[in-house]
N, C-alpha and C positions, 0 to 999 in steps of 0.2 A: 504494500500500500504506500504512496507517496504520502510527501509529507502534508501536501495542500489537500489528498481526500483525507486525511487524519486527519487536520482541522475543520474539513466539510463535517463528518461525522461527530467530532465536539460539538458540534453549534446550540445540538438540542439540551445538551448539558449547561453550556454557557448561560445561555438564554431559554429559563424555562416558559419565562410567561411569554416568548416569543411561540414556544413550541411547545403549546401547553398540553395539548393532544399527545406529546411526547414523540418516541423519535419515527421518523417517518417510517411508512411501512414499506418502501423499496429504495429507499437512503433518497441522495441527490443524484438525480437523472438527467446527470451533462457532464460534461468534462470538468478536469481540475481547472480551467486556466480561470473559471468564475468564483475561486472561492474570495480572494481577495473583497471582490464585488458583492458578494455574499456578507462578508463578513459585515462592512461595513453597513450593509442594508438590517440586520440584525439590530448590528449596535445602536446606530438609528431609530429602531422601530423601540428596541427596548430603552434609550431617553425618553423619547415620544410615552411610552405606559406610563413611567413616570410620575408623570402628572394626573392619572388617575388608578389609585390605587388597587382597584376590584378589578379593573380593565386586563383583560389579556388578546391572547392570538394563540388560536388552533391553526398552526400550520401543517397545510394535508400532505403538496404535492409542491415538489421542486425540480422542475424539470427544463430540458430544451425542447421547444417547439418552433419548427418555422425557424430557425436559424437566430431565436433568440432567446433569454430566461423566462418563463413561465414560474408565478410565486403565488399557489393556491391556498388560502386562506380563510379561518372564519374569525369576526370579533364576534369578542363577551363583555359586557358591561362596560359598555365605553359610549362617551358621547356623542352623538353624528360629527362633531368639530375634530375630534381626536379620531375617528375612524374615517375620515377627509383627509389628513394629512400622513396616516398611515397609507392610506391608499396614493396619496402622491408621490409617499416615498417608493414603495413599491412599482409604482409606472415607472418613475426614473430609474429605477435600477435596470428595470426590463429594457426600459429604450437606449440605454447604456450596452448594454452585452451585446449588442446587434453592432457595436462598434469593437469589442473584444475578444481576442482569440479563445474560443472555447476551450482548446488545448492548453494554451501556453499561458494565457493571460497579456498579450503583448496587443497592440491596435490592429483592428481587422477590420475586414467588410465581410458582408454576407456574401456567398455564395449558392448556383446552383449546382449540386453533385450529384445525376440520376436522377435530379427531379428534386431534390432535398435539401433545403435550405439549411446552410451551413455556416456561422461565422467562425472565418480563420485568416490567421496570417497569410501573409503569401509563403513563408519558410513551412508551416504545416501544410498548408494547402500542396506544397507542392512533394512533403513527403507523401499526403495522403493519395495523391494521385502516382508516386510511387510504388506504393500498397495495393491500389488499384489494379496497374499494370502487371505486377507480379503473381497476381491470383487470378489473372486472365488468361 
């Protein structure tokens, strides 16, 4: 296991009232290069609780879709002002990783690969079309 999905896998530890539902039921479904972006969306959302005590987040599902972060979610006891700005933080994370390499963590664009929107560097991008060619 690397070291960045070992800190993916902490996050539910880290951050209970983030992950209140506890730890997900088939981890983080994307690459390491988003933990960073991860992280920081966490630590964010858990300043944000904060401010109201009862308030949490069932986090369901973390995943890549479409070439970007997907961050599925429920709130509990929270006021529509504070589950507003949870949710803004959350959009920005998402619209963020459509710029970052899913693998490495480095600036990327999205790509299409067989149809499957992918963001990656052009260095992974072009390993992974190495991979490609060699199992053809």
């Amino acid at each position: 296991m690397s070291e960045d999905r070992a800190r993916l896998c902490a996050l539910p530890s880290r951050y209970p009232r983030v992950f209140a539902a506890g730890p997900l039921p088939w981890g983080f479904e994307h690459g390491d290069g988003w933990c960073a972006l991860l992280e920081d969306l966490c630590e964010t959302i858990n300043t944000l609780l904060l401010e109201e005590p009862d308030a949490s987040v069932s986090t369901l599902q973390v995943k890549e879709k479409f070439g970007a972060l997907r961050f599925y979610c429920r709130y509990a006891s929270m006021s529509q002002a504070l589950a507003t700005r949870i949710t803004t933080a959350i959009r920005s994370a998402e619209d963020a990783s459509s710029q970052i390499c899913e693998q490495c963590g480095q600036p990327a664009q999205r790509h299409a690969i067989r149809n499957v929107m992918t963001a990656l560097c052009a260095s992974c991008l072009a390993q992974r079309a190495l991979l490609e060619d060699e199992s053809l």
